[in-house]
C-alpha positions in Angstrom: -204.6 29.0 83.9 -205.5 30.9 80.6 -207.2 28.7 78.1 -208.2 30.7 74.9 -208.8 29.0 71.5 -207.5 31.0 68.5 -210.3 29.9 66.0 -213.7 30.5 65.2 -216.3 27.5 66.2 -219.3 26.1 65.9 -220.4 24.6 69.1 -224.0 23.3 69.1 -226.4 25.9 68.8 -223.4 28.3 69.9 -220.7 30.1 68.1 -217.2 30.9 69.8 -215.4 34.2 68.8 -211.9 33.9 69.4 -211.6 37.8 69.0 -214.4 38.9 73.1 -213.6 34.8 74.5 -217.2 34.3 74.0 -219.8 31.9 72.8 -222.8 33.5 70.9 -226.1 32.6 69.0 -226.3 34.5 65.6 -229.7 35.4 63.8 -230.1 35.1 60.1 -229.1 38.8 59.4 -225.5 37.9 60.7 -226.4 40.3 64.2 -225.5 38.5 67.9 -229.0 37.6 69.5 -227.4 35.6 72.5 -224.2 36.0 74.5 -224.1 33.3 77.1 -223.8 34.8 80.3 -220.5 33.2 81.7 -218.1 34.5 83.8 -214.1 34.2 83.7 -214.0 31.6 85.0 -217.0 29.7 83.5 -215.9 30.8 80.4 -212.4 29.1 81.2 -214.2 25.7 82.0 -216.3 25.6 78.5 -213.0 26.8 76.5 -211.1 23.7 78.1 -214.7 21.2 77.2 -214.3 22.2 73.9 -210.6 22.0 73.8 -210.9 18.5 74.8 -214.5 17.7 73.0 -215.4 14.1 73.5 -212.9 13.4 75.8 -213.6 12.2 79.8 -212.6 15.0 82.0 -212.6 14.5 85.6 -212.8 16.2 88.5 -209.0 16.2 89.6 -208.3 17.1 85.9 -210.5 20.3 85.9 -209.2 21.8 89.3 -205.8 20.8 88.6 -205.9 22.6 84.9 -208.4 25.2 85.2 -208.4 26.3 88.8 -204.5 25.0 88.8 -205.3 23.6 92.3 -206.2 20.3 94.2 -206.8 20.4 97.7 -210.6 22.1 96.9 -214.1 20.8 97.4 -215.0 19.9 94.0 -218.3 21.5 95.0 -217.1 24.1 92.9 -216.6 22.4 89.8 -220.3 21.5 90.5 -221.1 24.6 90.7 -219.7 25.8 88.1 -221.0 23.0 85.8 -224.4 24.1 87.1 -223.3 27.7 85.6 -222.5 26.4 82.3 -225.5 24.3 81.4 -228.0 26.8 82.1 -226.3 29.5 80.2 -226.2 26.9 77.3 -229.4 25.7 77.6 -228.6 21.9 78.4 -230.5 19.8 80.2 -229.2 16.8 83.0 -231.9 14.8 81.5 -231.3 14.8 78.0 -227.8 16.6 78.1 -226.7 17.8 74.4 -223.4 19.8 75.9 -222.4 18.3 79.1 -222.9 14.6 80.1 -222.4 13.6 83.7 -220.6 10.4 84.0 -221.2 8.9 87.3 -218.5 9.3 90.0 -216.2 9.5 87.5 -216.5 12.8 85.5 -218.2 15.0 82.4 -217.5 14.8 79.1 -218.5 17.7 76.0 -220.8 15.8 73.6 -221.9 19.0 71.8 -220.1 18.7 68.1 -217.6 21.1 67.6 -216.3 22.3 64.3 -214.1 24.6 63.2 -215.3 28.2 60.9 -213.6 29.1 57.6 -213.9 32.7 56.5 -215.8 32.5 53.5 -214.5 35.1 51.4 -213.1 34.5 47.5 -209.9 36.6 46.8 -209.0 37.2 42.5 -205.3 36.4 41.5 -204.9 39.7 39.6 -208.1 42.2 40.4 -208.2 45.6 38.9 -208.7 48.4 40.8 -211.4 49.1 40.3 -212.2 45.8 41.8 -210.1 45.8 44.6 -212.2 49.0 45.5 -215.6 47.0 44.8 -214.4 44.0 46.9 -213.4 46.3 49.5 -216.4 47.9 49.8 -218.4 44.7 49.8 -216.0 42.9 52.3 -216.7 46.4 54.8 -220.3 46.1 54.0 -220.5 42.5 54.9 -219.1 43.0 58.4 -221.2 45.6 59.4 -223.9 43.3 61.0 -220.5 41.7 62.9 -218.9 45.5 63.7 -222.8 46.3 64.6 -222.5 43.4 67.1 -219.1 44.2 68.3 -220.6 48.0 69.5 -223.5 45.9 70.9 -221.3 43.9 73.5 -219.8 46.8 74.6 -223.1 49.2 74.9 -224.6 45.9 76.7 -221.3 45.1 78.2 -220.9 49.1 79.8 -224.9 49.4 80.7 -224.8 46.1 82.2 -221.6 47.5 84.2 -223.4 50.8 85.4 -227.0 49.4 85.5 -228.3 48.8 89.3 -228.2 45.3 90.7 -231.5 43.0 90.2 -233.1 41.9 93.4 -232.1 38.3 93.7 -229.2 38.3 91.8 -226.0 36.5 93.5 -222.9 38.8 92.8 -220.0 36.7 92.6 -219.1 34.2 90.5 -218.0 30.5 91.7 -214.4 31.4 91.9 -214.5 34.0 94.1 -216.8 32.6 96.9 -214.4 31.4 99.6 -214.9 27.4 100.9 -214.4 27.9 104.6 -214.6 25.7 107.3 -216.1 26.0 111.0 -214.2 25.8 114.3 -215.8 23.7 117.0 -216.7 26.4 120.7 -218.8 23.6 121.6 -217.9 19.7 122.0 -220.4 18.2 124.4 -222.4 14.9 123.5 -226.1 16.2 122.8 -227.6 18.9 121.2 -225.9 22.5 121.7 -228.0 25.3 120.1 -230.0 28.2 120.1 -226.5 29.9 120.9 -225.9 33.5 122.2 -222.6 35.2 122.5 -221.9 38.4 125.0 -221.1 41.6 122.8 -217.4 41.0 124.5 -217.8 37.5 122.9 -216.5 35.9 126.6 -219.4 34.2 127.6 -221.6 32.1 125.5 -225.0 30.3 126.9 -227.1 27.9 124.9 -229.8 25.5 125.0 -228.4 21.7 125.7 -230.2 18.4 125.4 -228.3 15.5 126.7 -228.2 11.9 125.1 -229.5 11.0 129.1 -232.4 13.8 128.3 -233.1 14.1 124.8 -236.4 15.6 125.8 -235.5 18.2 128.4 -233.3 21.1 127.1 -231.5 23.2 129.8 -229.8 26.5 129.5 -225.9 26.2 129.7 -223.2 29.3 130.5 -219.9 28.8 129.1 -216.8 31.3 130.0 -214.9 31.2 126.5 -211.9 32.2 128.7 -211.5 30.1 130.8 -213.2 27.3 129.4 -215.5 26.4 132.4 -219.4 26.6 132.3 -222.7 25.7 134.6 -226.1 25.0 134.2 -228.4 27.9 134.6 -231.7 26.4 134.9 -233.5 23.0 136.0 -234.8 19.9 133.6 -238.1 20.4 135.1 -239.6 22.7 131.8 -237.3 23.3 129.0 -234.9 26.3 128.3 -234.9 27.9 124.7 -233.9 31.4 123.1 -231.6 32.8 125.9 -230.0 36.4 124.8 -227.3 38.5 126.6 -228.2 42.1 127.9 -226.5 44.3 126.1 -224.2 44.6 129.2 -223.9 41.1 129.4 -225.0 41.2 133.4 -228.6 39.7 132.1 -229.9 36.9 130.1 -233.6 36.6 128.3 -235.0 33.4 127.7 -238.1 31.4 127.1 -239.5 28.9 129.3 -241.9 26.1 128.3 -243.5 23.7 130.6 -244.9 20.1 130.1 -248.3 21.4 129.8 -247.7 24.6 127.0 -247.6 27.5 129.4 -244.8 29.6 128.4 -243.0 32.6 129.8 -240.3 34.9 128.9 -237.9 35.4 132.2 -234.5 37.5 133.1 -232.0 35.9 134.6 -229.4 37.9 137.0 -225.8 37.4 136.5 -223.2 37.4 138.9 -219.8 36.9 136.2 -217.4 37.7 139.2 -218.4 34.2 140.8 -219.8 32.9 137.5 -223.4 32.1 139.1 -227.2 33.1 138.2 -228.4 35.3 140.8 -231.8 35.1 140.5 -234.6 34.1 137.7 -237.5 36.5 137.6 -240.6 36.1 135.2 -240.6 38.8 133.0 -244.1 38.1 131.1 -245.9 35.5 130.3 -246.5 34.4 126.6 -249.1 32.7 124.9 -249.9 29.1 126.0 -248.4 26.4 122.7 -245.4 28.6 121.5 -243.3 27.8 119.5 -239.8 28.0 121.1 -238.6 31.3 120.8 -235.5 33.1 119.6 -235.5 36.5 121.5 -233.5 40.0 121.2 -232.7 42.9 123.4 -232.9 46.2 121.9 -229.0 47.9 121.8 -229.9 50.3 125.0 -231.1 47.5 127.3 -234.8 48.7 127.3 -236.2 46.2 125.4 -236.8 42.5 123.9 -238.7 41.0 121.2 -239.9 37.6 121.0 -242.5 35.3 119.2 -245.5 34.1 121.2 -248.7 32.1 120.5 -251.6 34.7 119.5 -255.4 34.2 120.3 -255.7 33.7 116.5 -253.2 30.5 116.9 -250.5 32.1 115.2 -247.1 33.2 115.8 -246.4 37.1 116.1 -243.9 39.1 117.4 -243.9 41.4 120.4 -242.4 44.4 122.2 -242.3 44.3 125.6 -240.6 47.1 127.8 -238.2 45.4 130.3 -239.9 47.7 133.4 -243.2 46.1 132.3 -245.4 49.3 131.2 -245.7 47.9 127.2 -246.3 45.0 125.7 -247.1 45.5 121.9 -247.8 43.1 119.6 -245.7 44.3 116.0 -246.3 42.1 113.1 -249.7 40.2 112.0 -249.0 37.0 109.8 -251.6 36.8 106.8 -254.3 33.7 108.0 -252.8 31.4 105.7 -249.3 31.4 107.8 -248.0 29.9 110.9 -247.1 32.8 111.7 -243.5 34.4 112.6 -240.7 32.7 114.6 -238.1 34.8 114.9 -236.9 38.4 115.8 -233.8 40.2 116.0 -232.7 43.6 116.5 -230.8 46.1 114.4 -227.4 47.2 116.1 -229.1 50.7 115.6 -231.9 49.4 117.2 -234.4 51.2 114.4 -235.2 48.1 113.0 -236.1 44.4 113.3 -235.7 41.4 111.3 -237.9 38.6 111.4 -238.7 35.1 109.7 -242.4 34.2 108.7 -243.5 30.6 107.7 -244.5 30.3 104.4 -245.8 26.3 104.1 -242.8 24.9 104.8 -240.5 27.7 103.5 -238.7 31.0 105.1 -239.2 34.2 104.3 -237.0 37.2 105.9 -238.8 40.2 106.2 -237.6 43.8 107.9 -239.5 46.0 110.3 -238.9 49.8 110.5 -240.0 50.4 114.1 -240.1 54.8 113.0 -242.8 53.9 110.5 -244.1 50.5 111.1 -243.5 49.9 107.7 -242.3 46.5 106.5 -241.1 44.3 103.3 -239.9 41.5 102.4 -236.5 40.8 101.3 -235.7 37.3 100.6 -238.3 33.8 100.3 -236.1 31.4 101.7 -237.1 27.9 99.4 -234.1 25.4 99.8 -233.8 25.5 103.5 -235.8 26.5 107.4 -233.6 29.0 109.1 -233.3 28.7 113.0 -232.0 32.1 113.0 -230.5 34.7 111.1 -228.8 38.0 112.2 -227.6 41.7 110.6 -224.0 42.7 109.4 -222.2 45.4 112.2 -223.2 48.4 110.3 -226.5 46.9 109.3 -226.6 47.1 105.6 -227.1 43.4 105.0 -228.8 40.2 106.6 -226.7 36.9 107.2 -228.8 34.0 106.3 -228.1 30.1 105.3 -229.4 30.4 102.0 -228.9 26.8 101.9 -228.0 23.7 104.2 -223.8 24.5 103.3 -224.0 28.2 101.8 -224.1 31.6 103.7 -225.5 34.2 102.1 -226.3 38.0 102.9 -229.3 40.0 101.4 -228.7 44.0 101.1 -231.6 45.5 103.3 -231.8 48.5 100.4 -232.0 46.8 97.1 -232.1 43.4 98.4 -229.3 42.1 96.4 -228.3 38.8 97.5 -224.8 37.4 97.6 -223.6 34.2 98.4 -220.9 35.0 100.7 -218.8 31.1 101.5 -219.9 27.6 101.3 -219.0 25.7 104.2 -218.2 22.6 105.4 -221.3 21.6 107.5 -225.1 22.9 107.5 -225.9 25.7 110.1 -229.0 26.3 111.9 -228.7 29.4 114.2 -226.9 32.6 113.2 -225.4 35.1 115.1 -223.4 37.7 114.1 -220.6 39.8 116.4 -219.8 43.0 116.5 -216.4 41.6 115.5 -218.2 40.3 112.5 -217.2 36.7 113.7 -220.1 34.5 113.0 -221.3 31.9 115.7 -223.5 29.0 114.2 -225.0 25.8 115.9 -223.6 22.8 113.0 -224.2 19.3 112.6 -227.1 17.3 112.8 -230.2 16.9 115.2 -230.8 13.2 114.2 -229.6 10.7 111.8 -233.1 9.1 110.0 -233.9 5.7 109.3 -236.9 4.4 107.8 -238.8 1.6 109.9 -241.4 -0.8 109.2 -243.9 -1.1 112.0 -246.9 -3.2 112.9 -250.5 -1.3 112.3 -251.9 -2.1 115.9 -255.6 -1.6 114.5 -255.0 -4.3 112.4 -251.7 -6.0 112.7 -250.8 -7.8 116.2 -248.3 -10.2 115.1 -245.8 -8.3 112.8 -242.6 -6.9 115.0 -240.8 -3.6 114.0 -237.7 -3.5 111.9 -235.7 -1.2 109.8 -235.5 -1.2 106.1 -233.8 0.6 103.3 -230.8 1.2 105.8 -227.8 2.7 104.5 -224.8 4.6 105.9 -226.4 7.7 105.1 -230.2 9.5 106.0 -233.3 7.9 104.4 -235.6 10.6 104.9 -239.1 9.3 103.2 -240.8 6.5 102.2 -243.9 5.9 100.3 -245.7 2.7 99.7 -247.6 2.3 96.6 -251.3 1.4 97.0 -251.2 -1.3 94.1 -249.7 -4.6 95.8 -246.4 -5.9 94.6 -245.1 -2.1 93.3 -241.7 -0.6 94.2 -241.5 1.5 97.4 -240.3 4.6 96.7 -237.3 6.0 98.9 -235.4 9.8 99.5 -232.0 8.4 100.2 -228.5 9.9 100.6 -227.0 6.6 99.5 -225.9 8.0 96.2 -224.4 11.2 98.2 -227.0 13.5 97.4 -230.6 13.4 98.5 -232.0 11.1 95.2 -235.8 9.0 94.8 -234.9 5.4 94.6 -237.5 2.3 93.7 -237.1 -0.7 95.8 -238.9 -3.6 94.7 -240.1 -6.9 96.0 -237.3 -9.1 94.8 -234.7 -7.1 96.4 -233.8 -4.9 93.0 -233.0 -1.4 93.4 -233.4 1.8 90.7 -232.6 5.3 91.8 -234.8 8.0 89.2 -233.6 11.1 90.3 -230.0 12.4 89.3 -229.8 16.3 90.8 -226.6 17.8 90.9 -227.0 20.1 93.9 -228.6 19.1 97.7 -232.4 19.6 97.2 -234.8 19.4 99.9 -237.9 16.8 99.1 -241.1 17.9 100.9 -243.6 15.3 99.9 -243.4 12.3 97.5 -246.9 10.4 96.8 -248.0 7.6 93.8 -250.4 7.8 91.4 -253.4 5.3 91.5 -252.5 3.4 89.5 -248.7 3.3 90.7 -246.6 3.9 87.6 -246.2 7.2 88.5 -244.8 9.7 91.4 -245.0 13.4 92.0 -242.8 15.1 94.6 -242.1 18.4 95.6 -238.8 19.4 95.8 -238.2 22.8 97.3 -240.8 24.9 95.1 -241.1 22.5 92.8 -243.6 19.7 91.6 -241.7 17.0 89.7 -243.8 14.2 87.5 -241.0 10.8 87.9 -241.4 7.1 86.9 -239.0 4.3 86.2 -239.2 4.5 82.7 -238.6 8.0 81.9 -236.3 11.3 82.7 -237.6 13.4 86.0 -239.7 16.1 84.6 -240.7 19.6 86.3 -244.6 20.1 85.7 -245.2 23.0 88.3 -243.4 25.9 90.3 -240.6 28.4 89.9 -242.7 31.1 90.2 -242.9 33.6 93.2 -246.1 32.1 94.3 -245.5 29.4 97.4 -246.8 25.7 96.5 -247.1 23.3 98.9 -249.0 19.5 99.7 -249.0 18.0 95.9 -251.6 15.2 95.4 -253.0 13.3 92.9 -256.6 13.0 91.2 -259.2 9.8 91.8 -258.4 9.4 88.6 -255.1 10.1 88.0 -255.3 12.4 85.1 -253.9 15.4 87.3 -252.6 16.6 90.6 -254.0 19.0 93.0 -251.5 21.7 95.2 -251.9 24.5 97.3 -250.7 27.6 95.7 -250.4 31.1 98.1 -250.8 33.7 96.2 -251.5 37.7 97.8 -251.5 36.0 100.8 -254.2 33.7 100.3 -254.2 30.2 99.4 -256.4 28.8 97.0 -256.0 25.1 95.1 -254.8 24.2 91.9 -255.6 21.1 89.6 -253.1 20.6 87.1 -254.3 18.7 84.1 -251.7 16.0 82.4 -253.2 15.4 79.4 -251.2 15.0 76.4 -247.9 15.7 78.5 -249.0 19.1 78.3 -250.1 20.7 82.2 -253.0 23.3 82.0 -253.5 24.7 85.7 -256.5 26.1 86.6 -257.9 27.2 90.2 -260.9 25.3 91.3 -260.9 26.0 95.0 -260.5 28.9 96.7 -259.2 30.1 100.7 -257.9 25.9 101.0 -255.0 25.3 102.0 -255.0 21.1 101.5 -257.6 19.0 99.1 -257.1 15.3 99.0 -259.5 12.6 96.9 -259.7 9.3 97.8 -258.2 7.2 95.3 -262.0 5.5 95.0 -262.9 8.6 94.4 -265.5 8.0 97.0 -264.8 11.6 98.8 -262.1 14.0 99.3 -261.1 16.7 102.4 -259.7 19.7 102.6 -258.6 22.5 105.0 -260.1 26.1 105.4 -257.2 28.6 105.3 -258.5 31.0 107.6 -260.6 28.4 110.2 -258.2 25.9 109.9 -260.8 23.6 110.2 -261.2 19.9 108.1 -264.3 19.1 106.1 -265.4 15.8 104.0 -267.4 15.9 101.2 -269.0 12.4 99.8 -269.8 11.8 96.5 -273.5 10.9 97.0 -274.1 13.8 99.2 -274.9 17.2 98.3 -272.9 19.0 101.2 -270.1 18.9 102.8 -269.4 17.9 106.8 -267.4 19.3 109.4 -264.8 16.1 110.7 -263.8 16.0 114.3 -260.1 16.8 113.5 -258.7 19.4 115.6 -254.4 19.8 115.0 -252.5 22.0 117.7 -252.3 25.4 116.7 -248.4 24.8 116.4 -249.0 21.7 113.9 -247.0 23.3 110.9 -246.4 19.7 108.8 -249.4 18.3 107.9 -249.5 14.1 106.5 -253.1 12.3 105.6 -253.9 9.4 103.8 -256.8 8.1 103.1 -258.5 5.1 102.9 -261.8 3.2 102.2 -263.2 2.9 106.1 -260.9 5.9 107.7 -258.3 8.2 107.3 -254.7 8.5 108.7 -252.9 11.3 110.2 -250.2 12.9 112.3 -251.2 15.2 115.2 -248.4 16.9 117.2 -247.1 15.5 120.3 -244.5 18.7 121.2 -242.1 20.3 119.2 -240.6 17.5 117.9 -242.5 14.2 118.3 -246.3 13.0 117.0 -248.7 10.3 117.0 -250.2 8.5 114.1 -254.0 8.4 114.2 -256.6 6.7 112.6 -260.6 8.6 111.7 -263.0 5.8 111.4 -265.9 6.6 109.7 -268.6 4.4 110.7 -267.9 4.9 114.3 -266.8 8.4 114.4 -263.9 7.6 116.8 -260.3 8.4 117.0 -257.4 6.0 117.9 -253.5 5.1 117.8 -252.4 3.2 115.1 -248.8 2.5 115.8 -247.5 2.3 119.5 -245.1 4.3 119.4 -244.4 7.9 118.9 -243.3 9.2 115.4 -240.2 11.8 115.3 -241.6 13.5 111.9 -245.0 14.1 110.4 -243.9 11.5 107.6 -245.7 8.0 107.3 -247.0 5.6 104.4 -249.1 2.9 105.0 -248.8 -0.7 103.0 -251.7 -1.5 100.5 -253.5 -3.8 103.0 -252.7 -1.1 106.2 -251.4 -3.8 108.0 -247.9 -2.2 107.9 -246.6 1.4 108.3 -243.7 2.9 107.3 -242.2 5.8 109.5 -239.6 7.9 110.5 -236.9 6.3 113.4 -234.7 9.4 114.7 -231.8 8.3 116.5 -230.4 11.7 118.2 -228.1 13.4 116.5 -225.2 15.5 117.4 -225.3 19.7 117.2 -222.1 21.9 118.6 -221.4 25.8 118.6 -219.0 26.8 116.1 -217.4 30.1 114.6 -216.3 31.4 111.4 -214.5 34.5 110.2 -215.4 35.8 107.1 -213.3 37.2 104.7 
């Protein structure tokens, strides 16, 4: 639906030119300065705010007037919302243009006013002042015929110039909202998918609701809808890849006690059986899970594996067992890399690297051995990602409910669909069909459980449930404070306060899905920080969320106050290396300055009798007290597969998680006069996420009740 005013306005800051449908900024010599950068159809939304200026527009109204449709997620009138304010300049917090009302709609606050031409015209002029007021009329619009030839210079370079990096390429009305269909339907967890190249047989990794701890591989004929089990519950099953023929599967083998091999499996499709299971190589003892890929000819896989410097790399190995290389080397301050893939030339790889908590997706040339990195995945942990059929471009969940693709030349990214539910694993066929894994590995309470150093008479129960996830809790350290809650309640992931007398407050209003990563109080408990994807956000109850750190290319990660307070300290990778930054508050003005370097995590006590840290390239913990001159080794040693690290600490001790297996972890407890380490809770925690109560009698934790994950397919436009 066309929606054009016919009159000049002032909106705001902003002026609107009937003659290009635009809003601009104009500086004192009458010349354009600003154009906001809105598309068609952003520009069509703003036109029908100020149309209706003041008015409550809802949701219904704006897809059924503007987008002349109904039956759409209204996703993308958030979206395009999300367009509008930051080409305007507005703020959620203190909007001046758009205000949110809550469940119900927006409405344009922004004065508008309309522009009279302010010219003077004479009854009866001469001619020789016609020609005078001609020439003063032309002379005036020179700056506006100036700006005119500007929009269309800008307008044609922009047209002709070559794509930014990281610069999405369509706008919100053309990226398709597109639904998955189910391959998969079994109770349990179906993933770590492969499909044949024929895409007829599909085999998986499967956890049962009976054994949600065991993971076996399954073989599915999509056919004739029939499948088997491949291998025992014995060890558990991950990463398995069809041969390029489809006559032999790759996968990765754990056992109970973190030996690991990579083994080929032998097909038989006529009688749909596994013919044999031969071990391939073995791979470093503690790895991660691996997602594997065979080279296009059938000579080759790659795979992660544990190196002897504890961290994840990727290897070649030859299938007739004369090479084994190792091909990528993590900087020290990373995990290391999870993930491989093959080109369908086979010339180069993919991979994913951990990055404290985020993704990045780099590309190997195997030719060269050159490599670079593409995209630094922030609002969401790919399981896997996987190339376009002619390889020009990388298939990635950009977010929990958005695909995206990266060009491996420029690396131009594009959103390319939303969709209907988050995907984990991606795989691409040659078809161009694309097979995810969907849905959810848990659904996560928060429980309240007894502190069995301290605490025998308390019993477990769960608090702040809702309908929807609670994903973090933190307990202030001051009694009697509000608890502060990540909850879904609201529909979107928000910070809530729950206080004593049963009142709640939520303090966070995004617009968008973002991913929390830590959440802690200030001493003094009137304050919170939390990172939220690459962020650091400053909240209390009292005032508008603020962002104090982040948005820069440099990863951030494990946000914590000062003993006193007065500023926060974060790990910051930069060049590879992590060093830590404090960031002064003072006079609501942060000042960051380095003050550590090669740390990966500093912590001070709130009694500011000592603080820790972690070396970046020993991994190793040390304690320094504030009586002593030097620092001391502590006896904490974390699996080298430990990527989420949670402390808190206390006056007598300090509490931690230390990794179970891949997905579970106990909470211990340092003590510091005698030097030992014990349990604190009895049982076993299903995330690195805990917060103890101020007198540590009570701790809050993480109850996972097993989720449901399926196969499913989608065919992109």
């Amino acid at each position: 639906m066309a929606i054009k005013l016919d009159k000049p306005l002032q909106v705001g800051d902003w002026q609107y030119v009937p003659e290009q449908d635009k809003l601009m900024q104009l500086a004192a010599d009458g010349k354009i300065a600003v154009t906001a950068d809105l598309d068609n159809l952003s520009q069509k939304v703003a036109n029908y705010f100020i149309a209706n200026a003041g008015k409550l527009i809802t949701k219904d109204e704006l897809l059924h007037d503007v987008w002349g449709i109904r039956d759409v997620s209204d996703g993308r009138v958030t979206r395009v919302i999300r367009v509008l304010r930051v080409a305007l300049g507005d703020d959620t917090r203190e909007p001046r243009y758009i205000e949110t009302i809550p469940k119900r709609g927006y409405r344009f606050i922004a004065p508008v006013t309309v522009l009279e031409p302010q010219t003077t015209v004479d009854k009866d002029p001469s001619p020789a002042q016609v020609g005078v007021d001609t020439f003063e009329q032309k002379t005036a619009l020179l700056p506006w015929y100036a700006g005119l030839a500007f929009i269309f210079i800008a307008a044609i370079t922009w047209w002709l110039w070559p794509a930014a990096p990281d610069v999405q390429d369509k706008s919100a009305s053309d990226i398709p909202m597109l639904r998955y269909k189910p391959v998969t339907a079994l109770d349990g967890l179906e993933f770590y998918h492969n499909v044949s190249e024929d895409e007829r047989y599909l085999v998986y990794s499967y956890a049962s609701p009976e054994q949600e701890n065991v993971t076996v591989l399954m073989l599915q004929d999509l056919t004739e809808h029939k499948r088997i089990k491949l291998t025992e519950s014995s060890y558990n099953s991950f990463g398995a890849v069809f041969s390029p023929d489809g006559k032999r599967i790759a996968y990765h083998r754990m056992y109970e006690n973190g030996n690991c091999e990579i083994r080929l499996i032998e097909l038989n499709l006529a009688s749909f059986a596994a013919q044999s299971d031969k071990l391939l190589t073995v791979c470093g003892a503690n790895s991660v899970s691996s997602r594997i890929s065979w080279s296009p000819d059938g000579n080759y896989i790659v795979y992660p594996t544990m190196s002897a410097q504890k961290q994840m790399v990727i290897m070649l190995a030859s299938l007739n067992g004369e090479l084994t290389e190792q091909l990528t080397v993590p900087p020290p301050s990373s995990f290391g890399d999870y993930v491989a893939r093959f080109s369908n030339s086979g010339s180069k790889i993919l991979f994913l690297r951990d990055a404290a908590g985020s993704s990045q997706l780099w590309v190997l040339d195997l030719t060269s051995r050159e490599n670079k990195m593409l995209v630094n995945i922030t609002d969401n942990i790919p399981g896997n990602v996987d190339w376009t059929p002619d390889d020009s471009s990388i298939i990635y969940p950009s977010t929990p409910t958005t695909l995206s693709k990266v060009d491996v030349v420029t690396g131009r990214i594009a959103v390319i669909a939303y969709t209907d539910y988050a995907a984990f694993e991606v795989q691409v066929a040659k078809s161009g069909m694309v097979y995810v894994s969907v849905g959810s590995f848990s659904h996560v309470n928060i429980r309240k459980v007894p502190n069995i150093l301290l605490n025998n008479a308390d019993a477990a129960e769960t608090v702040f449930s809702s309908n929807r996830n609670e994903t973090m809790a933190e307990v202030s350290s001051i009694p009697g404070k509000p608890i502060a809650v990540v909850s879904r309640r609201s529909g979107l992931p928000q910070v809530w306060l729950f206080y004593p007398d049963g009142n709640q407050k939520q303090i966070t209003f995004f617009q968008s899905s973002e991913r929390f990563r830590s959440l802690s109080f200030s001493p003094d408990g009137q304050f919170l920080i939390t990172q939220v994807n690459n962020d650091i956000w400053l909240l209390s109850a009292d005032e508008p969320a603020r962002k104090i750190a982040g948005g820069a290319d440099n990863l951030i990660s494990y946000p914590v106050w000062s003993s006193d307070g007065r500023a926060i300290y974060y790990a910051e990778s930069k060049n590879a290396r992590w060093n830590i930054i404090r960031l002064e508050l003072n006079d609501n003005i942060p000042t960051a300055q380095i003050v550590f370097e090669n740390r990966e995590l500093y912590i001070e006590s709130y009694d500011g009798e000592y603080s820790i840290w972690r070396d970046a390239n020993t991994k190793r913990f040390y304690i320094k007290w504030r009586d002593k001159v030097t620092a001391e080794e502590l006896p904490i040693q974390l699996p080298e597969n430990q990527v989420w690290l949670k402390f808190q600490l206390k006056k007598d001790g300090l509490y931690f998680t230390y990794l179970l297996d891949d997905i579970h972890y106990r909470l211990k407890y340092y003590d510091f006069a005698k030097g030992t380490l014990a349990d604190a809770v009895e049982s076993t925690l299903y995330h690195s996420r805990f917060s103890l109560s101020p007198d540590e009698k009570s701790v809050y934790i993480l109850e996972s009740v097993r989720g449901d994950l399926d196969i499913a397919q989608l065919e992109l436009p």
